[in-house]
C-alpha positions as CSV (number, residue, x, y, z in Angstrom):
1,X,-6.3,32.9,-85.3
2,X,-4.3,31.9,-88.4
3,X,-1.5,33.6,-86.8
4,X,-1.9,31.6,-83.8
5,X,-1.3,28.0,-85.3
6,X,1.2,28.7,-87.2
7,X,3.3,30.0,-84.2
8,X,2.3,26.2,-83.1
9,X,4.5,25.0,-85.7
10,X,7.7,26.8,-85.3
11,X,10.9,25.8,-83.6
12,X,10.3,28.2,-81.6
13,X,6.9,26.9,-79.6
14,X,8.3,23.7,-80.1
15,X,11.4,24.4,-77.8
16,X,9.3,26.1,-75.2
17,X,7.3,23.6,-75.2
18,X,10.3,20.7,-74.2
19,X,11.2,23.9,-72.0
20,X,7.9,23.5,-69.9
21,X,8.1,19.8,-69.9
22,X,11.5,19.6,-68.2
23,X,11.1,22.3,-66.4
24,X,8.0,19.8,-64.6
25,X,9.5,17.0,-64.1
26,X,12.4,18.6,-62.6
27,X,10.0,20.6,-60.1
28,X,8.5,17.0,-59.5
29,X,11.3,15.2,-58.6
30,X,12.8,17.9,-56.4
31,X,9.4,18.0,-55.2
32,X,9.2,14.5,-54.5
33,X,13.0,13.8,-52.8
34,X,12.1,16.9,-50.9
35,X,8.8,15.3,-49.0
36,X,10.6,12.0,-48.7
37,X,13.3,14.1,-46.3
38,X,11.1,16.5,-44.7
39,X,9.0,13.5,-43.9
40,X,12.0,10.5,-43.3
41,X,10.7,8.2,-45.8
42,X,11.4,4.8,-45.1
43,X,13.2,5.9,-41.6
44,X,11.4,3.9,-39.7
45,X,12.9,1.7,-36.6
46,X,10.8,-0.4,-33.8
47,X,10.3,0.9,-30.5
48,X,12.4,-1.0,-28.1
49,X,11.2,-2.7,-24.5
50,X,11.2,0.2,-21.8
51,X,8.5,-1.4,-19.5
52,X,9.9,-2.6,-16.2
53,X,13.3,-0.6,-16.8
54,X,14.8,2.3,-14.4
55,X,13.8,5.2,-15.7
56,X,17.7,6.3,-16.4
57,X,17.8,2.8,-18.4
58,X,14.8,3.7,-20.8
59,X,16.7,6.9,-21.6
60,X,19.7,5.9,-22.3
61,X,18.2,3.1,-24.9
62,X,16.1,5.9,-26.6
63,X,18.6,8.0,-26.8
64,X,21.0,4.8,-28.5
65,X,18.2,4.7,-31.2
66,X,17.4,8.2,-31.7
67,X,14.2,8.6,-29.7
68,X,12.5,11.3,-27.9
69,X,11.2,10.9,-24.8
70,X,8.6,12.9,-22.4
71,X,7.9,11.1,-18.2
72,X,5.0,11.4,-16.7
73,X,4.6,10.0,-13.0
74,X,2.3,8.5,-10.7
75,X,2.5,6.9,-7.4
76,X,2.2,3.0,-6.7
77,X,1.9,1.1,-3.7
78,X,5.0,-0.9,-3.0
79,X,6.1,-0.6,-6.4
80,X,9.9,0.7,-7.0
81,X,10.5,4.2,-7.5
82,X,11.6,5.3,-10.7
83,X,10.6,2.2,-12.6
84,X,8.7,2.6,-16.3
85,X,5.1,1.1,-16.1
86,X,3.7,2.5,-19.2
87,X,5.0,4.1,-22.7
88,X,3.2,4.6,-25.3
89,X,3.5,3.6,-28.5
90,X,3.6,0.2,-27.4
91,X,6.8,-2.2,-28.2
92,X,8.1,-3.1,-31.4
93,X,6.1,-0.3,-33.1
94,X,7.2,0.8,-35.9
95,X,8.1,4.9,-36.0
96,X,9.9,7.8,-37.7
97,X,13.3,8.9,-36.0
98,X,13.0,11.6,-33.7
99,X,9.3,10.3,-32.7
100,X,8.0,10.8,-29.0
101,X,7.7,8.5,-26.8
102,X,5.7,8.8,-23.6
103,X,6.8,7.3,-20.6
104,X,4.7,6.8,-17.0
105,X,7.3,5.7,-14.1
106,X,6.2,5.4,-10.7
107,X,7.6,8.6,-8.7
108,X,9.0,8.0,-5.0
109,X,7.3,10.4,-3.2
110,X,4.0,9.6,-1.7
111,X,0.5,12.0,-2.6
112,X,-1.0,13.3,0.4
113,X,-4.3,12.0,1.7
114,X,-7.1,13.7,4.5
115,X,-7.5,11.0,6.9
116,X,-10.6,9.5,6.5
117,X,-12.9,9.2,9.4
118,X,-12.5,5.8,11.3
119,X,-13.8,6.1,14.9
120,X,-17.0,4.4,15.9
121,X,-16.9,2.3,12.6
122,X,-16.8,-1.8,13.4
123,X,-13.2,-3.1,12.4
124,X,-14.7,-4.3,9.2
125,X,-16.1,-1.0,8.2
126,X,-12.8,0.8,9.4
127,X,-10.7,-1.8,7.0
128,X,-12.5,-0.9,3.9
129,X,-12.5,2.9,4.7
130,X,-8.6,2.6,5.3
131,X,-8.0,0.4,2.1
132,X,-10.2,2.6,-0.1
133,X,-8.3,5.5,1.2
134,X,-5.0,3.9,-0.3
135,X,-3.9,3.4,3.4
136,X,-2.9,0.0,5.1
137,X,-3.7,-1.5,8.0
138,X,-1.2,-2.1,11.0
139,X,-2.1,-3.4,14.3
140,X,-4.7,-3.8,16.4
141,X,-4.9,-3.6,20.0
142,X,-7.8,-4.3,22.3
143,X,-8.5,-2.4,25.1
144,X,-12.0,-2.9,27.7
145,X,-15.0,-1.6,26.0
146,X,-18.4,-3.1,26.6
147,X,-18.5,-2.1,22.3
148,X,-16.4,-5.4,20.7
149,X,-14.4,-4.4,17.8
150,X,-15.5,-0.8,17.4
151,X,-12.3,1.6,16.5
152,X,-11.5,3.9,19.8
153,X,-8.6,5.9,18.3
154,X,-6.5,5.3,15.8
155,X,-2.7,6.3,15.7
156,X,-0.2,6.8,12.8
157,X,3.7,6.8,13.8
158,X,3.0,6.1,17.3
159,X,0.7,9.7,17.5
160,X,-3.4,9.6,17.3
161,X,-5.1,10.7,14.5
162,X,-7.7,12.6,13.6
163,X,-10.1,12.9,10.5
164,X,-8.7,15.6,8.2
165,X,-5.0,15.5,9.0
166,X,-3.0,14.9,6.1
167,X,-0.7,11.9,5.5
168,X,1.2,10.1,2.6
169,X,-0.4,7.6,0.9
170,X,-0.1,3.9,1.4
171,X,0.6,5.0,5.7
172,X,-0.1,2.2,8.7
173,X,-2.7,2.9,10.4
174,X,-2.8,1.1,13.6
175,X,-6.7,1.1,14.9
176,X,-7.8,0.3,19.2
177,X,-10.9,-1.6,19.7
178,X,-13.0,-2.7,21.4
179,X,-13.1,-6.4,23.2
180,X,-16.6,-6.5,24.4
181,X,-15.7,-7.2,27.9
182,X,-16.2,-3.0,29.8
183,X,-14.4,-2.0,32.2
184,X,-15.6,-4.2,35.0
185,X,-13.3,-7.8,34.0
186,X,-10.1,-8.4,34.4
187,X,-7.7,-11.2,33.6
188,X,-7.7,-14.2,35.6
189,X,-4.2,-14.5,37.0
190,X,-1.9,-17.6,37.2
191,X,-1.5,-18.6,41.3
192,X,-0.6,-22.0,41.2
193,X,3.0,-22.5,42.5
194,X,2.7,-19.2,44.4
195,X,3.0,-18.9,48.0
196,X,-0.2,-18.3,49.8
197,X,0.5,-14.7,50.7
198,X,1.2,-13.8,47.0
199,X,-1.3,-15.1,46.0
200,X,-3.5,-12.7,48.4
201,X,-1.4,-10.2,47.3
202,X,-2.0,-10.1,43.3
203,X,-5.6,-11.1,44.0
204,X,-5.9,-7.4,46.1
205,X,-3.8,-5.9,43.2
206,X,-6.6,-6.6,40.6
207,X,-9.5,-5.7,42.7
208,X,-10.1,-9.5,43.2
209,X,-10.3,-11.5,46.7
210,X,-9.9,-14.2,48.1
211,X,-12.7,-17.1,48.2
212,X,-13.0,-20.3,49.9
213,X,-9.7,-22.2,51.0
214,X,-9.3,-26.0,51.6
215,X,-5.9,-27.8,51.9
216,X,-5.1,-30.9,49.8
217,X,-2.7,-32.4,53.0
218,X,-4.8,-31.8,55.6
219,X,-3.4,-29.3,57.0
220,X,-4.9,-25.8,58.2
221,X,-1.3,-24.0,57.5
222,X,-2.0,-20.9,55.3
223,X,1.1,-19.2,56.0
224,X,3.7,-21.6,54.3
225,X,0.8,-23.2,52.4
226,X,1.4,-23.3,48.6
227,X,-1.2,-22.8,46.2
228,X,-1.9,-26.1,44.2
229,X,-5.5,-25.5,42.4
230,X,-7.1,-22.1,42.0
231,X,-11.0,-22.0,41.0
232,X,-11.6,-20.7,38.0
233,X,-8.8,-21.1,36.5
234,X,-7.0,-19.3,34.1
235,X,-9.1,-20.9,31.2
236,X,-12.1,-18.5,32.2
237,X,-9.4,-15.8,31.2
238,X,-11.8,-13.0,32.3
239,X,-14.1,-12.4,35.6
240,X,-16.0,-9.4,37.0
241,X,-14.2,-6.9,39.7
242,X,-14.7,-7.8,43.2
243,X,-15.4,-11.8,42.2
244,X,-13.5,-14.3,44.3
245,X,-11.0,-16.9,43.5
246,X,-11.3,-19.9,45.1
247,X,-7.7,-21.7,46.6
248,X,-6.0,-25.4,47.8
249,X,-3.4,-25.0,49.2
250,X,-0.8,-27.3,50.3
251,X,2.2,-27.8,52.8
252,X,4.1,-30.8,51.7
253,X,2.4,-31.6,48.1
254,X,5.2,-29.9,45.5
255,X,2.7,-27.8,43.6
256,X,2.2,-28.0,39.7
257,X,1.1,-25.2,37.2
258,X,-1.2,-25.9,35.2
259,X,-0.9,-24.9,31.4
């Protein structure tokens, strides 16, 4: 034991000993400088703007400040195609060189959708199915039904469709209904100013006739008579098959139409 403290006090332990001590520091500072590179100490630069850029844009700017990047895409209803909506982290935060960041841009192709199942659904029942479905809704055209504004067919570029076919996302759907009226009306037509046989004439083309006739002149000439008042008129817009419209005619009278 003796032995052992007076080694303590030699030049000897005493050099070792400054040996050790250097030797420390020296491993802690190479230590230390080494982290701060491995990790890029104090290399920190703020994420720039990318939202509402082109998708080329955002990557050229990250790769002017030495980012990484990684897309993602969705798809967006009428929203430009390759155009950044999200990155993440968010802008002007702070980060390493070399960091990440993610970027969602909206892709131009369309997902595909099943058709959804429209006919015999009310017009506001088909809207909501067709919106929910990420679809839009083009025309509508009326057709005799005694049902008013229940969907008949539906067609998508020009072509009926059926539930289960699969189209893009964010497609027209045109939609028939409908107008309440069967197939027992038709329209009232316009006979005022028309000669008296023409008159006959698209009466018999709409399964219509001829009523009553009286003259506004006095006269009982029907074959150069001109029609001047028509009963109903084409206010009433509609009547049953078979019903009769009711005529003045006139010889001399210059007819008008009425609006």
């Amino acid at each position: 034991m003796s032995k052992f403290f007076l080694y303590l006090r030699t030049n000897t332990f005493r050099k070792n000993l400054i040996y050790a001590i250097v030797g420390i520091i020296v491993l802690f500072i190479l230590t230390y400088i080494g982290l701060r590179i491995y990790t890029k100490h104090g290399d920190r630069q703020e994420v720039p703007v990318l939202k509402g850029l082109h998708i080329s844009e955002a990557i050229a700017l990250l790769d002017k400040v030495g980012l990484e990047y990684q897309v993602d895409s969705i798809y967006q209803l009428d929203a430009r195609p390759g155009m950044v909506i999200e990155q993440d982290p968010e802008p002007a935060s702070a980060v390493k060189g070399g960091r990440t960041i993610y970027l969602t841009i909206i892709t131009q192709t369309a997902p595909e959708i099943a058709f959804p199942e429209v006919i015999d659904k009310t017009l506001i029942e088909a809207t909501s199915i067709i919106k929910n479905h990420s679809l839009k809704l083009g025309d509508t055209t009326y057709v005799n039904d005694i049902a008013r504004d229940m969907v008949l067919d539906a067609t998508f570029g020009g072509q009926p469709i059926t539930a289960g076919r699969m189209i893009p996302k964010g497609s027209r759907i045109n939609l028939v209904l409908g107008n309440g009226r069967g197939n027992d009306q038709v329209n009232i037509p316009e006979l005022v100013g028309l000669p008296y046989s023409e008159a006959e004439f698209a009466l018999r083309g709409l399964g219509l006739v001829v009523g009553s006739i009286s003259f506004a002149d006095g006269s009982r000439d029907t074959i150069n008579g001109t029609v001047v008042e028509q009963t109903p008129d084409i206010s009433a817009q509609f009547i049953p098959l078979g019903s009769a419209i009711h005529l003045k005619l006139s010889n001399s009278v210059v007819p008008t139409t009425t609006e």
